[in-house]
N, C-alpha and C positions, 0 to 999 in steps of 0.2 A: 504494500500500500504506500503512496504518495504523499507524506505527510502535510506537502503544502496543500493538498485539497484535502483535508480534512479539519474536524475536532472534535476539540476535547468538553464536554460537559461537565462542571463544576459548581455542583451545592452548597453553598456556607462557601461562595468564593472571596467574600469581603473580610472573611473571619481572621487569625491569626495564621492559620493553617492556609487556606483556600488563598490567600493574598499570597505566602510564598510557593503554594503550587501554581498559582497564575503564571509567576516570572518563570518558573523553570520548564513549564510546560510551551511557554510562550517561545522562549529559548531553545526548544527543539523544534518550534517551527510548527507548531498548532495552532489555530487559531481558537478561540476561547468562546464557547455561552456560559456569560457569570449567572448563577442561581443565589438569589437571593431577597431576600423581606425590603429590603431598603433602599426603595431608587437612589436614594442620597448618595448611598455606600454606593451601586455601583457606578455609578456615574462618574465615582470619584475614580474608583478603578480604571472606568475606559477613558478616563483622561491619560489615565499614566502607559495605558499598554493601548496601541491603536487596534490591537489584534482582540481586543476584545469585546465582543454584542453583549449587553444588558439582560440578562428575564428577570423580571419582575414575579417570582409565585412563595407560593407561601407552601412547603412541599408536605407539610403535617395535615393536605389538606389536598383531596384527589382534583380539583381544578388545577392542581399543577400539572398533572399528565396533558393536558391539550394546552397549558400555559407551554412549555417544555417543547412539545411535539410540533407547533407553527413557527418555532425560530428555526426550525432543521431543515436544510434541502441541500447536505452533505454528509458523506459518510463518517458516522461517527469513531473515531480510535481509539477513545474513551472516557468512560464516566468516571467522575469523582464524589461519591456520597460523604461531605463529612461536615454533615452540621453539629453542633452541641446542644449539648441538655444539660439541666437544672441539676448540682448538687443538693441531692431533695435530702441528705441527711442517711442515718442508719436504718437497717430493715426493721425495726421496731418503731422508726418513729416516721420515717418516710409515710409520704401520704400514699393512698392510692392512685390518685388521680395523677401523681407526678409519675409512679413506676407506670400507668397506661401512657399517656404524652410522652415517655423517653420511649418506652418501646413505638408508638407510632411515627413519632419522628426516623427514630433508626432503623427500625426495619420496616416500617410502611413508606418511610421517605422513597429507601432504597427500591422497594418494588416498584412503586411509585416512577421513579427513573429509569429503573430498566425499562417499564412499559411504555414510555414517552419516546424514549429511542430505539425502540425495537426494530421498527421497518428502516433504520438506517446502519443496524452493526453488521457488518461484513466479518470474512477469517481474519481471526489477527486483531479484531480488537476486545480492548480490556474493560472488564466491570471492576468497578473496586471503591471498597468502603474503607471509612477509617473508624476501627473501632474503636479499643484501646484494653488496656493493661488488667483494666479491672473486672474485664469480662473475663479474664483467666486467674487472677490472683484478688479474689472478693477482697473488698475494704469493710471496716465498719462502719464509713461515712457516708459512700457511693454505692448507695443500696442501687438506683435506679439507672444508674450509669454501668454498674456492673450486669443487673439483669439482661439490659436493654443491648448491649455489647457481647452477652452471650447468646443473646438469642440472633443478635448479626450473626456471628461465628459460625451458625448453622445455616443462617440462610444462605452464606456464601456457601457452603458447599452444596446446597441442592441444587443453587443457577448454575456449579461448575457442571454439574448432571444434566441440569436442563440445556446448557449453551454449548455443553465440550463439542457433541453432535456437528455443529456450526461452525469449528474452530476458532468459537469466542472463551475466552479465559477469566474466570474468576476470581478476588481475591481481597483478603482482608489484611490489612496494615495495622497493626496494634500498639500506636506512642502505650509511653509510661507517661508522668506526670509530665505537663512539657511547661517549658521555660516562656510564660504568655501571661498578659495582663489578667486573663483569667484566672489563674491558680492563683496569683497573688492576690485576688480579691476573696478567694475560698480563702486561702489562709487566713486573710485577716478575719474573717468571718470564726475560723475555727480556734485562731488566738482567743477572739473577744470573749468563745465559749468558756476559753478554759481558763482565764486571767493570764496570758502569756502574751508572748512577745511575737511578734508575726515571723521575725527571724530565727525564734527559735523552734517553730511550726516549720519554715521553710528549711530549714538543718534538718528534720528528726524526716522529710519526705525526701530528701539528698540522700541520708542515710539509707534508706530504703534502698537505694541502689548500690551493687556492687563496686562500682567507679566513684559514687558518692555524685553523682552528676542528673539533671534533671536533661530531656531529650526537648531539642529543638524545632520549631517546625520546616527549619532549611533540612535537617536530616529528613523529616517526612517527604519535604517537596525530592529530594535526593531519591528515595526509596521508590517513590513514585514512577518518577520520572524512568528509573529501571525498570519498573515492569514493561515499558513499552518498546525492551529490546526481545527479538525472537527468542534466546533462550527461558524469556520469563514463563513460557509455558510449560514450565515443570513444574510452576511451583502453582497451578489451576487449582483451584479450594482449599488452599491453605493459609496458613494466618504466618506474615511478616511481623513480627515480635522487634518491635524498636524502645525497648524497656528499658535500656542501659544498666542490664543485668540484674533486675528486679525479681523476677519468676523464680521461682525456687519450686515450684512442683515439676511432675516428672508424666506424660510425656509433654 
């Protein structure tokens, strides 16, 4: 496939995440649909990268599949699922209504996406979600983020069943905590719980990692950005661990 006549579709493109997959995706020569809530946001975006078209949907919400579906009349080489959800807190205190909204977000987004681009994936191109860490290593805090991330986990492997047929490839990306104005706002959030210091919440989630290092989202856009060479199809329904050696279970 031709990279310059194609793209890339990307959810939560304004995000921390989505803003460094833009550049690097951009960078190999794809042209871009930003998804996201915020004409502001993206507006702001396609000022900065000329390669990239605007959608305006709201993807926790099925008008985004014909939102989605009328910006496309190229073949797509891949989708980027990675919106965020709400630290709703521990599974004892977590609401319900947040553990349904993170799983609709994440894996109804995600189906949601594939079906908007379906009449446009050809061989060779890539679905791919970002999960994360806690859908394999539960927290006490991220009751709804962990749910909602495991139950991605599995959806990617059933589109790897449903799409391999097609020689379209599957796959799930899973940061650990990543180094983003987000987490520093959880933190302060979970300092103010416990009478501490935001820095020393952000020490004890460092520690959590083997390297003692939080993961970035240039390493995600990085990660990314390899699936889209032909060897990546080895690794169809399987989950990319960018934990910075967090996981300690087995397999």
């Amino acid at each position: 496939m031709n990279s310059t006549n194609e793209v890339a579709v990307i959810v939560g493109a304004t995000g921390a995440f989505g803003q460094a997959i833009v550049s690097r995706l951009c960078a190999s020569g794809l042209d871009i649909i930003a998804v996201a809530r915020s004409s502001e946001s993206l507006n702001s975006l396609a000022d900065r990268y000329p390669q990239v078209r605007p959608c305006e949907a709201d993807i926790g919400d099925d008008t985004a599949i014909e939102f989605i579906r009328t910006t496309l009349n190229r073949p797509v080489r891949m989708i980027v699922h990675g919106p965020g959800v709400a630290v709703a807190g521990g599974v004892l205190d977590a609401s319900i209504s947040a553990l349904n909204s993170a799983v609709n977000i994440k894996v109804g987004g995600m189906l949601r996406l594939v079906r908007a681009v379906d009449d446009f994936l050809q061989p060779g191109s890539r679905l791919v979600a970002i999960g994360g860490h806690y859908g394999f290593e539960p927290s006490a805090y991220a009751a709804a983020a962990g749910v909602a991330n495991a139950a991605l986990a599995n959806l990617n492997r059933q589109l790897s069943l449903a799409y391999g047929p097609r020689g379209i490839t599957s796959h799930l990306v899973a940061p650990g905590p990543a180094n983003t104005e987000r987490l520093y706002r959880v933190a302060a959030d979970r300092a103010a719980q416990r009478g501490v210091s935001v820095d020393a919440v952000l020490e004890e989630i460092r520690a959590e990692s083997s390297l003692g290092a939080l993961t970035t989202p240039e390493q995600v856009a990085w990660a990314i950005s390899m699936l889209l060479a032909p060897e990546a199809t080895a690794m169809s329904g399987s989950a990319l661990m960018l934990d910075s050696g967090r996981r300690r279970g087995l397999p």
